[in-house]
Backbone bond lengths (Angstrom), bond angles and torsions (degrees), N, CA, C in turn:
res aa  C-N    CA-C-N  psi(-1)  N-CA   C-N-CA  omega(-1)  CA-C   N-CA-C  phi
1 X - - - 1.450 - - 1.521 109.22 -
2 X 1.391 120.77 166.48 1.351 110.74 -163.10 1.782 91.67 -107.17
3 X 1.469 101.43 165.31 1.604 112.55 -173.13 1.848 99.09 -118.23
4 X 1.100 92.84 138.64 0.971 126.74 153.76 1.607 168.65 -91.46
5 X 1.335 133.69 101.39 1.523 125.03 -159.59 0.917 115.68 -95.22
6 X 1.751 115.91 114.36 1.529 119.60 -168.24 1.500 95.86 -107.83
7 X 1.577 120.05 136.77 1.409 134.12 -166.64 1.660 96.12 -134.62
8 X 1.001 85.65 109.78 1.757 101.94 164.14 1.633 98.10 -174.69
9 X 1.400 87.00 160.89 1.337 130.24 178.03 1.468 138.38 -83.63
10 X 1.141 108.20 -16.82 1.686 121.18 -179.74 1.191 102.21 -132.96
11 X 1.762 104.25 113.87 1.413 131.17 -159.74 1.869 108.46 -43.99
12 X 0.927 93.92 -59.41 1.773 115.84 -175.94 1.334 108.59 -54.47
13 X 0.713 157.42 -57.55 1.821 167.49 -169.97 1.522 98.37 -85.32
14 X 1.710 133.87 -18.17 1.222 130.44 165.49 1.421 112.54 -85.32
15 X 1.064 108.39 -27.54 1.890 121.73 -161.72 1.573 88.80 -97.04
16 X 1.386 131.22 -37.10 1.712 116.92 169.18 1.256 127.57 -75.39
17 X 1.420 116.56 -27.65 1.954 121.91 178.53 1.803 72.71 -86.20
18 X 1.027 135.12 -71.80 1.601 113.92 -157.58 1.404 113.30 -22.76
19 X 1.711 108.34 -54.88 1.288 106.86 -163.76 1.637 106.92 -86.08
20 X 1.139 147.98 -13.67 1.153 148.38 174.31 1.985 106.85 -71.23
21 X 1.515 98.98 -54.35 1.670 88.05 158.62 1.541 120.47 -44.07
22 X 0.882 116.40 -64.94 1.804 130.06 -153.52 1.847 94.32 -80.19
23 X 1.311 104.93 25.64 2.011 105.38 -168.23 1.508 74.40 -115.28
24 X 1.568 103.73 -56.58 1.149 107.62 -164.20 1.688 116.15 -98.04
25 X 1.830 106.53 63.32 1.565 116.62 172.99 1.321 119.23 77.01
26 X 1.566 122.25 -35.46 1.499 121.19 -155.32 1.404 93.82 -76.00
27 X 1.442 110.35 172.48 1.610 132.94 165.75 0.752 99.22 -107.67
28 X 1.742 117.50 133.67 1.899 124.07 178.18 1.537 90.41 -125.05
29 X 1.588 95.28 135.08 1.312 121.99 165.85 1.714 99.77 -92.61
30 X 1.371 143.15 121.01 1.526 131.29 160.32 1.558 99.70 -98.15
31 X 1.712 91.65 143.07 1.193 110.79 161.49 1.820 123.12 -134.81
32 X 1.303 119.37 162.72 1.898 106.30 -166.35 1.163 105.93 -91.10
33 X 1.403 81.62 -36.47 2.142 78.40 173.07 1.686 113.60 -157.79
34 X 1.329 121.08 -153.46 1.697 118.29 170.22 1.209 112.13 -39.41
35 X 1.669 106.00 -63.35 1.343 90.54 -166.20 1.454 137.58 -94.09
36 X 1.384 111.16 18.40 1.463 124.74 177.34 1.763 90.13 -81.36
37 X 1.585 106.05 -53.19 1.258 116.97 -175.05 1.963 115.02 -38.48
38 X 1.858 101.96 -36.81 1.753 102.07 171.52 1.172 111.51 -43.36
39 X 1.849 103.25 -70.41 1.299 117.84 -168.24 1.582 121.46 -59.86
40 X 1.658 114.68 -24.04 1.473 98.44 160.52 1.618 134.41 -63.70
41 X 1.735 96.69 -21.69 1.525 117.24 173.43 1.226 134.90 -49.04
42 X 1.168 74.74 -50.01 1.390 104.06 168.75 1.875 135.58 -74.68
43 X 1.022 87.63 -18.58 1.394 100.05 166.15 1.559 120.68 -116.28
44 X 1.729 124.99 -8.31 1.456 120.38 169.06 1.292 102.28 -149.62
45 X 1.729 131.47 131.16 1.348 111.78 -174.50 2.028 94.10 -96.81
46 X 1.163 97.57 129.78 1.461 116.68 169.71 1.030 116.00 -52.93
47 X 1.738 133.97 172.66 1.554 135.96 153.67 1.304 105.13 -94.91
48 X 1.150 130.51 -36.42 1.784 143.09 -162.97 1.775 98.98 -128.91
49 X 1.213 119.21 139.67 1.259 110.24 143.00 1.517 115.39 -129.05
50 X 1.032 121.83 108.71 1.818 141.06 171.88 1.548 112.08 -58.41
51 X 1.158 134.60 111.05 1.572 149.01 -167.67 1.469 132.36 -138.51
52 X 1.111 115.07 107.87 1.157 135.58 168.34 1.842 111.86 -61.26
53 X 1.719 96.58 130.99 1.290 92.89 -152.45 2.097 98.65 -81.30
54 X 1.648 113.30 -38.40 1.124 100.47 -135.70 2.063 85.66 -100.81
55 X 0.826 146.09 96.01 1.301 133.87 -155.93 1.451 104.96 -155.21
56 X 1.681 112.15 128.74 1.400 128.33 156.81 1.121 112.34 -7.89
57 X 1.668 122.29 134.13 1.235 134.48 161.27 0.844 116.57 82.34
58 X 1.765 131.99 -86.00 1.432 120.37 140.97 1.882 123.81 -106.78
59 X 1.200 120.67 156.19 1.269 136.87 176.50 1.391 99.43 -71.09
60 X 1.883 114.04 159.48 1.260 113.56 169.27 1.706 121.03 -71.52
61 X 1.852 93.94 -20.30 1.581 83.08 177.69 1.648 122.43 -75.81
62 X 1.243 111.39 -22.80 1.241 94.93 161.80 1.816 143.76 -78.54
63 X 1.375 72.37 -13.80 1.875 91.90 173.92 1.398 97.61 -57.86
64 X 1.225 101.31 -46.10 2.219 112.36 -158.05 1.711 85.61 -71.29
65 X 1.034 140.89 -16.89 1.251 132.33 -160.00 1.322 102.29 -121.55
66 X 1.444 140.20 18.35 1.130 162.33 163.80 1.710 121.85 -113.89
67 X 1.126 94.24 -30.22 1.641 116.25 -174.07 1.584 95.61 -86.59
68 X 1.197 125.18 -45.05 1.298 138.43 -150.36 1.819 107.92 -104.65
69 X 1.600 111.81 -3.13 1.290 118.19 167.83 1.476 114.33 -119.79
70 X 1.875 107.73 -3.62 1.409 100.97 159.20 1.683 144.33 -86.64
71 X 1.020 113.79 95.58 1.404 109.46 -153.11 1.704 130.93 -47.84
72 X 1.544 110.08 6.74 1.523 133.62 166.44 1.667 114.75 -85.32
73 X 1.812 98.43 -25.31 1.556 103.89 -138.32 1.586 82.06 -105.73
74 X 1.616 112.37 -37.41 1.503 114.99 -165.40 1.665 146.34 -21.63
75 X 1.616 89.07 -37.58 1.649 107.72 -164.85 1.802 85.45 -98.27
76 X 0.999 153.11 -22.11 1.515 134.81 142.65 0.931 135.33 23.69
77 X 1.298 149.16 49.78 1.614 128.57 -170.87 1.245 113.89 -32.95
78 X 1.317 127.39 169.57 1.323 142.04 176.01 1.158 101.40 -140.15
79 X 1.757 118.60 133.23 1.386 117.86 143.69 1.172 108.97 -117.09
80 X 1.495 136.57 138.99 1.559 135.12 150.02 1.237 118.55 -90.22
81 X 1.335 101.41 152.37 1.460 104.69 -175.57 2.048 97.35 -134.05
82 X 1.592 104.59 162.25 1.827 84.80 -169.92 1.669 88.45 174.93
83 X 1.725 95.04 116.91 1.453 78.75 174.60 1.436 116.75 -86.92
84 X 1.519 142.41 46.48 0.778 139.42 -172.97 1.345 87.74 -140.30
85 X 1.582 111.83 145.33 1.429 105.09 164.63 1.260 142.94 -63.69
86 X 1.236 140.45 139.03 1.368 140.24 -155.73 1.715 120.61 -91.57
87 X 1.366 104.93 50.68 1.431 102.64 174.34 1.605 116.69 -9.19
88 X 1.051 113.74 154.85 1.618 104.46 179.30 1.384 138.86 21.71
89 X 1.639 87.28 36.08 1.622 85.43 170.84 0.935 132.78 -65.77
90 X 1.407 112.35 -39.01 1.476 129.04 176.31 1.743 132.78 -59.67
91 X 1.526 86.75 0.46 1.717 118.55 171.13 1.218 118.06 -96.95
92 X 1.570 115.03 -12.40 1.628 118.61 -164.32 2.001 100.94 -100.66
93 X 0.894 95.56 152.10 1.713 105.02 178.46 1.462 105.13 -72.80
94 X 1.431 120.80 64.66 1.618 101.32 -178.71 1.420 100.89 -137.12
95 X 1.391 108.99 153.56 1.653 115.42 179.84 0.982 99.86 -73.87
96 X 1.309 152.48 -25.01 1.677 140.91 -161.48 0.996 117.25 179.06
97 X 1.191 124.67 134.98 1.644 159.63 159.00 1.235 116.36 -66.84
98 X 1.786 115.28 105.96 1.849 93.70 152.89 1.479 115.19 -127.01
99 X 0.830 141.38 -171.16 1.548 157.51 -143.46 1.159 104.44 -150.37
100 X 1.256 128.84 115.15 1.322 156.98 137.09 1.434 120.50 -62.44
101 X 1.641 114.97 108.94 1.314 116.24 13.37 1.570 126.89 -93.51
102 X 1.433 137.05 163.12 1.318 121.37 -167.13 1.505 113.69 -141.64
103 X 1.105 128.34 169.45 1.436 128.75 177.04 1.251 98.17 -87.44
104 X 1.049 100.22 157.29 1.768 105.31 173.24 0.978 112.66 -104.07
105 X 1.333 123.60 13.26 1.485 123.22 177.49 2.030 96.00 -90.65
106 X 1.362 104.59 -37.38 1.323 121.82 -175.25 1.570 111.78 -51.65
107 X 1.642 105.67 -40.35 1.160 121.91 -175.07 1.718 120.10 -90.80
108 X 0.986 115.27 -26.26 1.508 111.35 157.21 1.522 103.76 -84.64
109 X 1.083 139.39 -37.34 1.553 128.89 147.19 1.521 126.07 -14.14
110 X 1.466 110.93 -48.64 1.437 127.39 176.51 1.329 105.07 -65.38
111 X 1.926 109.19 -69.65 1.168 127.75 -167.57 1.985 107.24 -34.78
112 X 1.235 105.05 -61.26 1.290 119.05 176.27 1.634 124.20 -55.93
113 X 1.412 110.78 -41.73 1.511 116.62 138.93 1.312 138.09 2.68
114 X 1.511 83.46 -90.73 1.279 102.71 -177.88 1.695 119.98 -103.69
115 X 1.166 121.11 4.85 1.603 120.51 166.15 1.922 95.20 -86.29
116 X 1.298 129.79 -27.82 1.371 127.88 165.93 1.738 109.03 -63.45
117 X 0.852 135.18 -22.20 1.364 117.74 -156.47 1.647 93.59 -116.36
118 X 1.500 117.29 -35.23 1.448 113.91 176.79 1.491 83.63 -115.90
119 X 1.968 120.92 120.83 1.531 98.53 152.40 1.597 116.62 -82.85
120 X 1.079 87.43 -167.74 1.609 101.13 167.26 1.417 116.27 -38.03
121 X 1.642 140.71 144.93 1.339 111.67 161.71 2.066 109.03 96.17
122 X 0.999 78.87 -59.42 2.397 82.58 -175.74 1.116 100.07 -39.12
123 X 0.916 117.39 139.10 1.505 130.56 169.30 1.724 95.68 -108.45
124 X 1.554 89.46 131.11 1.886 120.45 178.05 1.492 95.35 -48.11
125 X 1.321 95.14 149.95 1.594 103.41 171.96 1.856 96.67 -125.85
């Protein structure tokens, strides 16, 4: 099954999609924010990485803009998630958008989405 790096910041809402992934097969990597999220990068390359946009230390948009200039890290999906709306999202290199707050049915909905349309491995075009 493919693994996954879930990046957020508020323990509770990380520790429930953790466990709803890992209910449903996946491997979750957690991270608190961007830059825990490097150093997990750096040590396992993910299939998905799941991101919280507005977060300590670093933000998800810069993660996505770090992820997306490393040439190991590149082909990555991205989803953000943000309860605030995402100005220019539709400018950012990411497979998917969610909205906070969300069902989690919505969100393994995504997850499944988009690990079907990019698997593991594709390299971005």
């Amino acid at each position: 099954m493919s693994t996954i790096l879930l990046v957020e910041d508020e323990p509770n809402l990380r520790d429930v999609v953790a466990s709803v992934l890992e209910d449903e097969g996946f491997t979750v990597l957690a991270a608190i924010d961007g830059l825990d999220a490097l150093s997990q990068l750096s040590r396992e390359l993910p299939h998905l990485v799941i991101t919280d946009v507005m977060m300590p230390r670093m933000g998800g948009r810069e993660l996505l803009f770090k992820i997306r200039a490393t040439e190991e890290w590149s082909s990555i999906p991205v989803v953000m998630i943000s309860a605030v709306a995402a100005p220019g999202a539709e400018n950012l290199d990411i497979d998917g958008f969610i909205a906070k707050p969300f069902e989690l049915d919505h969100l393994l909905e995504t997850v499944r989405e988009v690990l079907a349309v990019r698997p593991p491995g594709e390299v971005r075009r």
